[in-house]
LUMDOBA-481873 format. One record per atom (N, C-alpha, C, CB): residue number from 0; x, y, z; atom name. Coordinates in pm, whole numbers, plus 50000, padded with zeros to 5 digits. Glycine has a CB too. Layout:
residues N
<pt i="NUM" px="X" py="Y" pz="Z" at="CA"/>
...
***
This chain:
residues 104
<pt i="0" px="50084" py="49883" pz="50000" at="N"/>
<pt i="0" px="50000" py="50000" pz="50000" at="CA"/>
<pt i="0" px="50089" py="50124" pz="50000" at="C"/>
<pt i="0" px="49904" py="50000" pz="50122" at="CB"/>
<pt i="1" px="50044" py="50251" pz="49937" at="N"/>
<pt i="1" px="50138" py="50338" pz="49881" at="CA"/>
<pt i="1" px="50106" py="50421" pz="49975" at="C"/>
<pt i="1" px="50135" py="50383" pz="49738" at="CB"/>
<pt i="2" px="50207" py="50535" pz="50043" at="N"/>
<pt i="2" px="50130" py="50588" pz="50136" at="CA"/>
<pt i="2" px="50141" py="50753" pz="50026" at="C"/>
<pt i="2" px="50204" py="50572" pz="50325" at="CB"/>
<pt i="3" px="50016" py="50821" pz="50028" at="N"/>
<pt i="3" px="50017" py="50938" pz="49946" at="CA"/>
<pt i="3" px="50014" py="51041" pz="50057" at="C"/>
<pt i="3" px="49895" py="50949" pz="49838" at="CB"/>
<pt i="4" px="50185" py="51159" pz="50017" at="N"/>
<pt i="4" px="50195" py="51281" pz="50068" at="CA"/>
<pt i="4" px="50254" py="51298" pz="49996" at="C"/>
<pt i="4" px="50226" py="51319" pz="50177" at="CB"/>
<pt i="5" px="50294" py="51455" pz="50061" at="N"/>
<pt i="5" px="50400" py="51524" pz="49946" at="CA"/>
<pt i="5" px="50524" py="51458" pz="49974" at="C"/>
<pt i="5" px="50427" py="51698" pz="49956" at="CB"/>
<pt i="6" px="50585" py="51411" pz="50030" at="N"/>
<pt i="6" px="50748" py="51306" pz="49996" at="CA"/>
<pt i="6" px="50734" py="51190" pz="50014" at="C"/>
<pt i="6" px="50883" py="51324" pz="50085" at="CB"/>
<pt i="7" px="50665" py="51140" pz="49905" at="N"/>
<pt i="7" px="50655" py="51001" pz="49933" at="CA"/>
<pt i="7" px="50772" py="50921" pz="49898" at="C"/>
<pt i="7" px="50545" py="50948" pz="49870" at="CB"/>
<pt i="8" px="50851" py="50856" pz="49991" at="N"/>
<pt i="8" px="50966" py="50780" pz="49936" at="CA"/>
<pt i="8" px="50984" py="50671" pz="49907" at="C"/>
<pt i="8" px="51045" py="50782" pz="49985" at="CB"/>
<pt i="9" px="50797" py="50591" pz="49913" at="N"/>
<pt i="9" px="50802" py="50464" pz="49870" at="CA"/>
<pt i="9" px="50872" py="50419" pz="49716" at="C"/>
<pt i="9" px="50664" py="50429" pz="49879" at="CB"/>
<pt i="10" px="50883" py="50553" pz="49612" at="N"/>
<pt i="10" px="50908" py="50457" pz="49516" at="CA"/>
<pt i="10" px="51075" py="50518" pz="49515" at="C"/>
<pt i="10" px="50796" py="50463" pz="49360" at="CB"/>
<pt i="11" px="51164" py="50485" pz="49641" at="N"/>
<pt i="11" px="51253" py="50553" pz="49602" at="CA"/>
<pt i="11" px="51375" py="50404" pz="49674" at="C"/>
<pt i="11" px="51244" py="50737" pz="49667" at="CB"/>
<pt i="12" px="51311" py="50304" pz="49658" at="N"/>
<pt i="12" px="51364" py="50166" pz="49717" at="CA"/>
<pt i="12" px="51440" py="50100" pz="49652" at="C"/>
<pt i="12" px="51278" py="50077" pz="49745" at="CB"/>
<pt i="13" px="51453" py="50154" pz="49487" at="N"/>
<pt i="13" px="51467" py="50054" pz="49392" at="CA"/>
<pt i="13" px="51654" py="50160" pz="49353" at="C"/>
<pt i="13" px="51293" py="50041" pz="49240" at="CB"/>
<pt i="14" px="51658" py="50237" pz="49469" at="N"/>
<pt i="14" px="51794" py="50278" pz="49431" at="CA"/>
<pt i="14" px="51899" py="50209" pz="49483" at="C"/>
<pt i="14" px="51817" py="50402" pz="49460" at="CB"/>
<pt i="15" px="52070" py="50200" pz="49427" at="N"/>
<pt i="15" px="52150" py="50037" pz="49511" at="CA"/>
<pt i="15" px="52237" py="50165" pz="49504" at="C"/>
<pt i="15" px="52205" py="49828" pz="49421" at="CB"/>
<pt i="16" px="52284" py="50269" pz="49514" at="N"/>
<pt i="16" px="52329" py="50300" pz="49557" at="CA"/>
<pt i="16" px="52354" py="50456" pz="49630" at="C"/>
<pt i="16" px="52366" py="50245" pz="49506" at="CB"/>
<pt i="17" px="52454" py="50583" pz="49690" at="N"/>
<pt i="17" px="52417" py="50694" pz="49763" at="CA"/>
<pt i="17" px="52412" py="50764" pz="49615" at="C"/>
<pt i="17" px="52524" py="50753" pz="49897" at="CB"/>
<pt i="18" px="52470" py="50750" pz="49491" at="N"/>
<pt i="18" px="52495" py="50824" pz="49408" at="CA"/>
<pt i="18" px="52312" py="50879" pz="49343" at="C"/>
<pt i="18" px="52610" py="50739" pz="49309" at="CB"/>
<pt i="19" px="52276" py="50726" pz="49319" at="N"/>
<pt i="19" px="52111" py="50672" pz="49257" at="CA"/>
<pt i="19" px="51980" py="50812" pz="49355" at="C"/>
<pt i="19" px="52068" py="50425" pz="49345" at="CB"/>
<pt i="20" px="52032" py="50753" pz="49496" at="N"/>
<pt i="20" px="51940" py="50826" pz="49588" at="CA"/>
<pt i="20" px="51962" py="50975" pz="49594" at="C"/>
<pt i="20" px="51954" py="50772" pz="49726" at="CB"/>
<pt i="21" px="52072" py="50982" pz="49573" at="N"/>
<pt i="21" px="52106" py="51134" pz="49575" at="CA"/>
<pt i="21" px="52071" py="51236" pz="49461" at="C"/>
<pt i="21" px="52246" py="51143" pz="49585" at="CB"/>
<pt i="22" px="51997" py="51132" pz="49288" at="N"/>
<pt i="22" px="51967" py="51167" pz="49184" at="CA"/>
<pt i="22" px="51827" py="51165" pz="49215" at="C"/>
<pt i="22" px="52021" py="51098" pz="49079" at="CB"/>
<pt i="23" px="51798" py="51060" pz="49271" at="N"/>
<pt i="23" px="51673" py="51059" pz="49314" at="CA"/>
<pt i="23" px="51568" py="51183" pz="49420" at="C"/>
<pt i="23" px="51690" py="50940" pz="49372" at="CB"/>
<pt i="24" px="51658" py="51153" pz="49469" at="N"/>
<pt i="24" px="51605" py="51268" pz="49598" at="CA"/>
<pt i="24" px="51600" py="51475" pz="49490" at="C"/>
<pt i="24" px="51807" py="51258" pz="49790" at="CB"/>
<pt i="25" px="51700" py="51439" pz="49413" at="N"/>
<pt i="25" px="51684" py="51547" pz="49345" at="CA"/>
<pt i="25" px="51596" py="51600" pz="49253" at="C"/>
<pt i="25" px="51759" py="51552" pz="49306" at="CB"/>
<pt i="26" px="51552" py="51487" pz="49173" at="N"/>
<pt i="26" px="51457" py="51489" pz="49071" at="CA"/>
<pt i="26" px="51388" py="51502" pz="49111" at="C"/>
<pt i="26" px="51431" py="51420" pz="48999" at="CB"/>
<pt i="27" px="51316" py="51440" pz="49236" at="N"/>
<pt i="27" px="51176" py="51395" pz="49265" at="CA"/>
<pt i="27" px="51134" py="51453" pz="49374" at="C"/>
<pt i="27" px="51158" py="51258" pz="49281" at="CB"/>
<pt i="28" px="51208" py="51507" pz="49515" at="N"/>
<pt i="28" px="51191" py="51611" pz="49623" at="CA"/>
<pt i="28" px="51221" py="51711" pz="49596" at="C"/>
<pt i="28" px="51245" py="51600" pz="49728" at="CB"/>
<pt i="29" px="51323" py="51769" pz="49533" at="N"/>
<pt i="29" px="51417" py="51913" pz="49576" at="CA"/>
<pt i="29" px="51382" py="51930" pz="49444" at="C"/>
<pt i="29" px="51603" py="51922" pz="49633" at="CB"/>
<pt i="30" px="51324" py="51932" pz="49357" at="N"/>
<pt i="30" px="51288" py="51966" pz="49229" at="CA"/>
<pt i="30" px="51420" py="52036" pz="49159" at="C"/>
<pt i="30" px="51159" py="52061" pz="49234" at="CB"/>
<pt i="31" px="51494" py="51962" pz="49191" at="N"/>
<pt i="31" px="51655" py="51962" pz="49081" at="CA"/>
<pt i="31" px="51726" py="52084" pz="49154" at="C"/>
<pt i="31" px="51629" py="52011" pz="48867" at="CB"/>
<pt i="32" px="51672" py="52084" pz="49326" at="N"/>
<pt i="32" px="51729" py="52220" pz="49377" at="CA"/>
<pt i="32" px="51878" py="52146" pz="49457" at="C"/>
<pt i="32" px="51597" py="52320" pz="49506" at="CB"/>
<pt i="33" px="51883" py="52034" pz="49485" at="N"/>
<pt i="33" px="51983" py="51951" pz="49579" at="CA"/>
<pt i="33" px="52091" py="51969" pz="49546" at="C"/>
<pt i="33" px="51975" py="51816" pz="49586" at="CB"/>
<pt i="34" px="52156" py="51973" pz="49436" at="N"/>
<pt i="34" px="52275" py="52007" pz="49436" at="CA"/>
<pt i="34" px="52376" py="52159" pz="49455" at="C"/>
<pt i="34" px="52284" py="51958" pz="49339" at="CB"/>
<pt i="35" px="52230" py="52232" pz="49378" at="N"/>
<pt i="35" px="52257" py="52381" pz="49366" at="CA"/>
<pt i="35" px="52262" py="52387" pz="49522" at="C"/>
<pt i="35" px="52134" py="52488" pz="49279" at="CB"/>
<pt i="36" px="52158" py="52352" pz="49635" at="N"/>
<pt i="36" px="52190" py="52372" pz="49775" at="CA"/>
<pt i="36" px="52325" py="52301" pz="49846" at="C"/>
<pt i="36" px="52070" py="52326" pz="49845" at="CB"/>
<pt i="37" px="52330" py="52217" pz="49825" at="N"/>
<pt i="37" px="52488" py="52165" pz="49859" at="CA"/>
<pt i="37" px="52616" py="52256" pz="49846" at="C"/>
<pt i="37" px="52523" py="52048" pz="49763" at="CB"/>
<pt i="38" px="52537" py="52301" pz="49749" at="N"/>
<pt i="38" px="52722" py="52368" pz="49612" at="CA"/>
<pt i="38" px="52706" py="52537" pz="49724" at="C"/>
<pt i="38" px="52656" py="52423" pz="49285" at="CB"/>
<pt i="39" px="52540" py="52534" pz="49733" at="N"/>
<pt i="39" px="52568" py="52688" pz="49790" at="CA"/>
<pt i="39" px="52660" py="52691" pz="49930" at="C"/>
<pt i="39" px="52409" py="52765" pz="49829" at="CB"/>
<pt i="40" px="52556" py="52569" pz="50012" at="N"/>
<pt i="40" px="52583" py="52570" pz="50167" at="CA"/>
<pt i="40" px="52758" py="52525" pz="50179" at="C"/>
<pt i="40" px="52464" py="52438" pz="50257" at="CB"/>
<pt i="41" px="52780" py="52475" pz="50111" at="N"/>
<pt i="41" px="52965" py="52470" pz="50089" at="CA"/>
<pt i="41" px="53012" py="52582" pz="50097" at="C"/>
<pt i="41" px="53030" py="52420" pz="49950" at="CB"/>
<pt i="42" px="52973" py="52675" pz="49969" at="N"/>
<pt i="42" px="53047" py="52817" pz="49901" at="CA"/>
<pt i="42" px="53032" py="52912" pz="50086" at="C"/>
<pt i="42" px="52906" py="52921" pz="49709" at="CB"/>
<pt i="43" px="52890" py="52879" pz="50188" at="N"/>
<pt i="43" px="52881" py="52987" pz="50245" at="CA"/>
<pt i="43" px="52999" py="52971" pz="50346" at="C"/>
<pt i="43" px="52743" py="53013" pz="50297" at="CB"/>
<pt i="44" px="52973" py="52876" pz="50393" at="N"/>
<pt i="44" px="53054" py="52826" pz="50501" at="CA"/>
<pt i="44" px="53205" py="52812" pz="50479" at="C"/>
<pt i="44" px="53002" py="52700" pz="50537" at="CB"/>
<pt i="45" px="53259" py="52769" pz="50395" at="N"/>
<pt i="45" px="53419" py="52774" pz="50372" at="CA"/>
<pt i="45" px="53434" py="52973" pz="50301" at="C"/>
<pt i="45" px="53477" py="52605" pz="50212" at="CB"/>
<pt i="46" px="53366" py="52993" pz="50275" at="N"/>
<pt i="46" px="53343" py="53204" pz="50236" at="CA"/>
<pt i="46" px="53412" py="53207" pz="50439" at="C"/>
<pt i="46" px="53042" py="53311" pz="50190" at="CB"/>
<pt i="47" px="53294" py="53212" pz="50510" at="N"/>
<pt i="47" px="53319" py="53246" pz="50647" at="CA"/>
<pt i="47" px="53399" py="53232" pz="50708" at="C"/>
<pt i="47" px="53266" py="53220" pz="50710" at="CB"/>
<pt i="48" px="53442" py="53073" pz="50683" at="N"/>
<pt i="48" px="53581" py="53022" pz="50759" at="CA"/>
<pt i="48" px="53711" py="53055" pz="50727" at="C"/>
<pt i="48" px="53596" py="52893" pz="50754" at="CB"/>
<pt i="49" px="53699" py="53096" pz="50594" at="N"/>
<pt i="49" px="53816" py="53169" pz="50516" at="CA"/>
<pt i="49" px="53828" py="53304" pz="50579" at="C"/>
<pt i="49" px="53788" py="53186" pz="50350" at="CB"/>
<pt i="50" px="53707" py="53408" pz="50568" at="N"/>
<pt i="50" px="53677" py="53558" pz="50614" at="CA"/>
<pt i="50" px="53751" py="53546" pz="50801" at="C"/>
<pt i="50" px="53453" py="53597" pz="50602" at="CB"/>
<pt i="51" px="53710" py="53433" pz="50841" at="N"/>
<pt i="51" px="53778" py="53398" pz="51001" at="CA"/>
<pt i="51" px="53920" py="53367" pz="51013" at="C"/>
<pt i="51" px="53715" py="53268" pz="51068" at="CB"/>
<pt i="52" px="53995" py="53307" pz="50925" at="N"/>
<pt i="52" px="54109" py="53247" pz="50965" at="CA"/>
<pt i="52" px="54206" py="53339" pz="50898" at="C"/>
<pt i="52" px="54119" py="53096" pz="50929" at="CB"/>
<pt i="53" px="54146" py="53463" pz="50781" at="N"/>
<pt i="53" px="54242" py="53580" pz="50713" at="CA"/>
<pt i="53" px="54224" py="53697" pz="50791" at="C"/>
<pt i="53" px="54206" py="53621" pz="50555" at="CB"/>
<pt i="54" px="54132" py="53693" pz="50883" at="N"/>
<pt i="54" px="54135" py="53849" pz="50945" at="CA"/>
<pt i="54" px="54043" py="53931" pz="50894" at="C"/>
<pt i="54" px="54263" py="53926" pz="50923" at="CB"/>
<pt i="55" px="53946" py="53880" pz="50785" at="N"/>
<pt i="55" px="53872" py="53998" pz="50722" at="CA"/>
<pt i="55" px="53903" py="54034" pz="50597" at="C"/>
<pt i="55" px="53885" py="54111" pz="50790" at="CB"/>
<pt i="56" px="53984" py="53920" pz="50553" at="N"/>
<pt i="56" px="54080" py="53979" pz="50428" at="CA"/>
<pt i="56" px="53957" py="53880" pz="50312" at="C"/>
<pt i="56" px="54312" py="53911" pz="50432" at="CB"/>
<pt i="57" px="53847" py="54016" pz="50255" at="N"/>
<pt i="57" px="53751" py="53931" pz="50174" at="CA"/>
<pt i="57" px="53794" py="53909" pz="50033" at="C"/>
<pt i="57" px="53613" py="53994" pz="50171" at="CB"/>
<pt i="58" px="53889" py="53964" pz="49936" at="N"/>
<pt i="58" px="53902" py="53931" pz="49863" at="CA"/>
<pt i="58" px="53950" py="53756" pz="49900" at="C"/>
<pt i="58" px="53966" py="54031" pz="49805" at="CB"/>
<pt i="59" px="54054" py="53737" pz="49947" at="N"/>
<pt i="59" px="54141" py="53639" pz="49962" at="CA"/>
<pt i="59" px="54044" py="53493" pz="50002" at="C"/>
<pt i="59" px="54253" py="53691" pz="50078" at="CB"/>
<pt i="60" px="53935" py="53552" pz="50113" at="N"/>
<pt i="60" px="53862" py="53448" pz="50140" at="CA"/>
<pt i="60" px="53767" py="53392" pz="50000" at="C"/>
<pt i="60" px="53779" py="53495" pz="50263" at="CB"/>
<pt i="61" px="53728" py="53512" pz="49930" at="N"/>
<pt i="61" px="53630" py="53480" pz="49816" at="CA"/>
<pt i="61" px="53663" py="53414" pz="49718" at="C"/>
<pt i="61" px="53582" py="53576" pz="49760" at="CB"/>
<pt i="62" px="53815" py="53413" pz="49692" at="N"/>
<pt i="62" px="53927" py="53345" pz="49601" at="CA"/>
<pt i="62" px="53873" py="53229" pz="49683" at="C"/>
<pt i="62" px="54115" py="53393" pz="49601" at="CB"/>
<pt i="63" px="53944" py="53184" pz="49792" at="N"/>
<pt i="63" px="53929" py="53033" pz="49837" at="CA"/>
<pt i="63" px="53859" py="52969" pz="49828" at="C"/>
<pt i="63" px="53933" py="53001" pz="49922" at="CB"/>
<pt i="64" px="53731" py="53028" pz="49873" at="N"/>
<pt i="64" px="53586" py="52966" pz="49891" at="CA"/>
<pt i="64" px="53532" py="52939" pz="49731" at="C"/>
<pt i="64" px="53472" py="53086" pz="49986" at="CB"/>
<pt i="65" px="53574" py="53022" pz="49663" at="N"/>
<pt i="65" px="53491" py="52978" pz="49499" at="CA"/>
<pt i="65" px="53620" py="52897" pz="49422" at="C"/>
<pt i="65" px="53432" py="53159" pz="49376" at="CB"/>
<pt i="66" px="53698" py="52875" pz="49473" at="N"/>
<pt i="66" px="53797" py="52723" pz="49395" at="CA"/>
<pt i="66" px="53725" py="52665" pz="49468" at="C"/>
<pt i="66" px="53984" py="52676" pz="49408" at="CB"/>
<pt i="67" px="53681" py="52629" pz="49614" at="N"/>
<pt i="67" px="53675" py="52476" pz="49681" at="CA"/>
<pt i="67" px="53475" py="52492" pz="49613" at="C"/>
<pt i="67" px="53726" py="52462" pz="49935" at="CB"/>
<pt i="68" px="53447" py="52611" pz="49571" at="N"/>
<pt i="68" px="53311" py="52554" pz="49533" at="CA"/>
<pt i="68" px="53338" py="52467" pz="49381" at="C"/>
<pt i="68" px="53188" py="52696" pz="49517" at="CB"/>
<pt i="69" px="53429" py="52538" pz="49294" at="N"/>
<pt i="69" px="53481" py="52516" pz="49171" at="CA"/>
<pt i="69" px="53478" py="52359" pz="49151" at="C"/>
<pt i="69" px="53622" py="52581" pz="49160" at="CB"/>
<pt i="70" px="53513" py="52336" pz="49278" at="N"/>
<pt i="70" px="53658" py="52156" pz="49289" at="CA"/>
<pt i="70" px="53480" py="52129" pz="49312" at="C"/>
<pt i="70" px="53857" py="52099" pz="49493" at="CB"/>
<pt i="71" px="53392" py="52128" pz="49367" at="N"/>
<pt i="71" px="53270" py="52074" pz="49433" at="CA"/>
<pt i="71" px="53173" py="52039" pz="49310" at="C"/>
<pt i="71" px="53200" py="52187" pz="49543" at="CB"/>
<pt i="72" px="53192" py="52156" pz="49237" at="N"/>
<pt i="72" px="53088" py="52141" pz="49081" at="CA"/>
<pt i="72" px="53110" py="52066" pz="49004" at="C"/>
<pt i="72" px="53078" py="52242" pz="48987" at="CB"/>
<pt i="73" px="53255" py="52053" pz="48958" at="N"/>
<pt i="73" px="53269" py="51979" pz="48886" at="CA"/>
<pt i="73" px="53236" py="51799" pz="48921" at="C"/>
<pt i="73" px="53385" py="52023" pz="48857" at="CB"/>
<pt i="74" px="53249" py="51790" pz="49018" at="N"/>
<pt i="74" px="53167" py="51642" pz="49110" at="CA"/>
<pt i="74" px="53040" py="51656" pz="49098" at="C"/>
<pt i="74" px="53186" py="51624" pz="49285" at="CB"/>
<pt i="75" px="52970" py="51789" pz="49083" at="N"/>
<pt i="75" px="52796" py="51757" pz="49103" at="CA"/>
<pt i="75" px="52767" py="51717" pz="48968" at="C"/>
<pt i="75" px="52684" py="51901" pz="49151" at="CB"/>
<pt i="76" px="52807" py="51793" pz="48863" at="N"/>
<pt i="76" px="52821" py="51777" pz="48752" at="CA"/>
<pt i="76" px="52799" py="51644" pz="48698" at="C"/>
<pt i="76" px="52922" py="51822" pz="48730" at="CB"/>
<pt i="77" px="52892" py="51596" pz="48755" at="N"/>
<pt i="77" px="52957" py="51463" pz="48709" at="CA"/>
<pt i="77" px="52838" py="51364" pz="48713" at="C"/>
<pt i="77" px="53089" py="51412" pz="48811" at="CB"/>
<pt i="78" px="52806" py="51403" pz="48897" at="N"/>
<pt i="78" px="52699" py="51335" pz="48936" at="CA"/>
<pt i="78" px="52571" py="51350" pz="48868" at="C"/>
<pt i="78" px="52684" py="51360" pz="49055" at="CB"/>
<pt i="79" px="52574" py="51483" pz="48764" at="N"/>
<pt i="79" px="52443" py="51525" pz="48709" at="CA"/>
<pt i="79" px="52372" py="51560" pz="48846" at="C"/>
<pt i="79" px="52363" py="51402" pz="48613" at="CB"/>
<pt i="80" px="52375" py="51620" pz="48946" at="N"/>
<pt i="80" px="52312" py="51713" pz="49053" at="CA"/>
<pt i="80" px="52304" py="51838" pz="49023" at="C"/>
<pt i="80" px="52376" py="51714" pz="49172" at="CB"/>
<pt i="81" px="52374" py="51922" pz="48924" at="N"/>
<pt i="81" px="52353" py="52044" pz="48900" at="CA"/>
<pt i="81" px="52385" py="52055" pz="48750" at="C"/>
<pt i="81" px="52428" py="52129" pz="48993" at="CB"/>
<pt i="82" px="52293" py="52179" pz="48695" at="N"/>
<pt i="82" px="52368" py="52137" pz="48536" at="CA"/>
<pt i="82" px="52460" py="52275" pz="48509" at="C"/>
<pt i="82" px="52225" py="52111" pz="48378" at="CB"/>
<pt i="83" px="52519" py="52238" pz="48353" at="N"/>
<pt i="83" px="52615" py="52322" pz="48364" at="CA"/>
<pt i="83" px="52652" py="52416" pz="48389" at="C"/>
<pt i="83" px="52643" py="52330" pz="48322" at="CB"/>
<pt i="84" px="52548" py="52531" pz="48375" at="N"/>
<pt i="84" px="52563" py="52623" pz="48362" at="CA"/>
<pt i="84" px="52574" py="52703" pz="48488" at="C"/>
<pt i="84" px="52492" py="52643" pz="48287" at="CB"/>
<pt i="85" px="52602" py="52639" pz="48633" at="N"/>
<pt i="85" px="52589" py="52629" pz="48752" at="CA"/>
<pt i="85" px="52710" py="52653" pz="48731" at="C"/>
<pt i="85" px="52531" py="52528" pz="48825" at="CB"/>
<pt i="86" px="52786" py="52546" pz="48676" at="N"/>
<pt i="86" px="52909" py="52529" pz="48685" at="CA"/>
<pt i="86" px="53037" py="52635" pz="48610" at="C"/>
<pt i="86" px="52908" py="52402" pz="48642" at="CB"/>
<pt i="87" px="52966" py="52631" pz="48497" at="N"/>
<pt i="87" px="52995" py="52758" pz="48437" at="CA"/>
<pt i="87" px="53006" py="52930" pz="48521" at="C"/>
<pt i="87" px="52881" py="52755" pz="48336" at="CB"/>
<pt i="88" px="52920" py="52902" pz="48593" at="N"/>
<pt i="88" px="52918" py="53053" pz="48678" at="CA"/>
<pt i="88" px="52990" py="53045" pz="48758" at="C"/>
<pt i="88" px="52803" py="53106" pz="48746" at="CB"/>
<pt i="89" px="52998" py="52914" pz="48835" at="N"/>
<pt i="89" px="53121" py="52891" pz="48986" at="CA"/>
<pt i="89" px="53239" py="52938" pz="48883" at="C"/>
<pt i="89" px="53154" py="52676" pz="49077" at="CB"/>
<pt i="90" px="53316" py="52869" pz="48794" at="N"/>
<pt i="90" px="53406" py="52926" pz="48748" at="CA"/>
<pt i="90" px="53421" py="53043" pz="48674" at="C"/>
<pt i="90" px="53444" py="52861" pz="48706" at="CB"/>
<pt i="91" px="53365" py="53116" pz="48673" at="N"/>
<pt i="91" px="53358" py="53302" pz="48624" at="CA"/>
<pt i="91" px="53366" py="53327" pz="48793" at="C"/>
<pt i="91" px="53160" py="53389" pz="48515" at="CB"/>
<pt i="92" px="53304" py="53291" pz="48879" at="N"/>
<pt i="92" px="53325" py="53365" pz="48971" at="CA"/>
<pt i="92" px="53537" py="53341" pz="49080" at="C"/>
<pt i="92" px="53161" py="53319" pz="49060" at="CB"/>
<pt i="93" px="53523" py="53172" pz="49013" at="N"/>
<pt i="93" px="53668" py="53151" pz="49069" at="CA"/>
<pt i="93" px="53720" py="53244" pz="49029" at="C"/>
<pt i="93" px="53748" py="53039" pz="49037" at="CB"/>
<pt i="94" px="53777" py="53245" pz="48849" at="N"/>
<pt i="94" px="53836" py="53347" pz="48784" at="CA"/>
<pt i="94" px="53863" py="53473" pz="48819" at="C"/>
<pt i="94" px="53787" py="53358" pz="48700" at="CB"/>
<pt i="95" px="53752" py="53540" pz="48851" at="N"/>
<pt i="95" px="53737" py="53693" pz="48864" at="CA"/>
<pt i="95" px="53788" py="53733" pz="48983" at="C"/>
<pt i="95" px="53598" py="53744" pz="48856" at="CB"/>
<pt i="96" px="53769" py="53610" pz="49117" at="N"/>
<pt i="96" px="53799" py="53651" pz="49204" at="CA"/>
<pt i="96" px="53984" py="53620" pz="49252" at="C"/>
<pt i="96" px="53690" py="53606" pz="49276" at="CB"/>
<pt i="97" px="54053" py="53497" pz="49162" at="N"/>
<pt i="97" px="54209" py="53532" pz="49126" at="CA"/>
<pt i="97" px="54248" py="53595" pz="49047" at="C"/>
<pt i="97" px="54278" py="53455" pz="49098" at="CB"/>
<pt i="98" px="54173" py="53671" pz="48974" at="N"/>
<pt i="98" px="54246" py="53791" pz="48928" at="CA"/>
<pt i="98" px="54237" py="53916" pz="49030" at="C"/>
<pt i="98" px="54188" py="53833" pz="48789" at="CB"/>
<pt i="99" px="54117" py="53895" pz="49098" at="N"/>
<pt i="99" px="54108" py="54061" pz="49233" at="CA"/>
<pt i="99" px="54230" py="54010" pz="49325" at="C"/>
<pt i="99" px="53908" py="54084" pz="49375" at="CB"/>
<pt i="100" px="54235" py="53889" pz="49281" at="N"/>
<pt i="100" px="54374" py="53850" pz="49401" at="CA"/>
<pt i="100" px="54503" py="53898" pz="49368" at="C"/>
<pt i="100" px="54410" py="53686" pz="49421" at="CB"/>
<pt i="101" px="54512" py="53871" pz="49270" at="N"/>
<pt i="101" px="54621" py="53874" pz="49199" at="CA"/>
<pt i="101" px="54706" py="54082" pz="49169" at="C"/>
<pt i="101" px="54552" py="53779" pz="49043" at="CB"/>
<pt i="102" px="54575" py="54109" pz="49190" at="N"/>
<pt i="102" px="54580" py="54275" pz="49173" at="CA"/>
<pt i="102" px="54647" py="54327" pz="49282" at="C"/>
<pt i="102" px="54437" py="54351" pz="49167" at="CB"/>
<pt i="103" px="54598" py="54234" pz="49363" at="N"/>
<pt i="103" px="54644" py="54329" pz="49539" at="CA"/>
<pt i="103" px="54780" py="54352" pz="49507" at="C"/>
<pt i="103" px="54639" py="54222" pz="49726" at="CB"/>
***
């Protein structure tokens, strides 16, 4: 018996592995939002921890934080969790922000 709500995860049994469920859960809950939220909640948190461990120094942190989002996309990608053009923007934003580095 099927149980009907809005997340129903009965038909989500037939996945064998975290990669399957993690496509799954995307398509079918997060309406293809799961990866883009991953990729963000990464970018915020290593942004902060960077902004903490430089002193305030935001160019330098914004450099860091958008390579380790950079290195992250290209895995969602892969995974098909986010599409390209996600990815495409993480790297305009890596770019732009080693060249503000690079200026100092």
């Amino acid at each position: 018996m099927a149980i009907y709500s809005a997340y129903n995860l009965t038909g989500m049994s037939n996945s064998t592995g975290i990669v399957e469920l993690m496509q799954l859960v995307n398509n079918e809950l997060m309406f293809n939002f799961f990866g883009t939220g991953i990729l963000l909640t990464i970018f915020l948190i290593s942004l902060f921890a960077f902004l903490n461990s430089t002193g305030g120094d935001a160019m330098r942190s914004l450099a860091g934080a958008s390579f380790i989002s950079f290195a992250l996309s290209l895995l969602l990608v892969i995974l098909n969790l986010i599409p390209n053009y996600i990815m495409y923007s993480v790297l305009v934003l890596a770019a732009l922000s080693a060249i503000g580095v690079k200026n100092l």
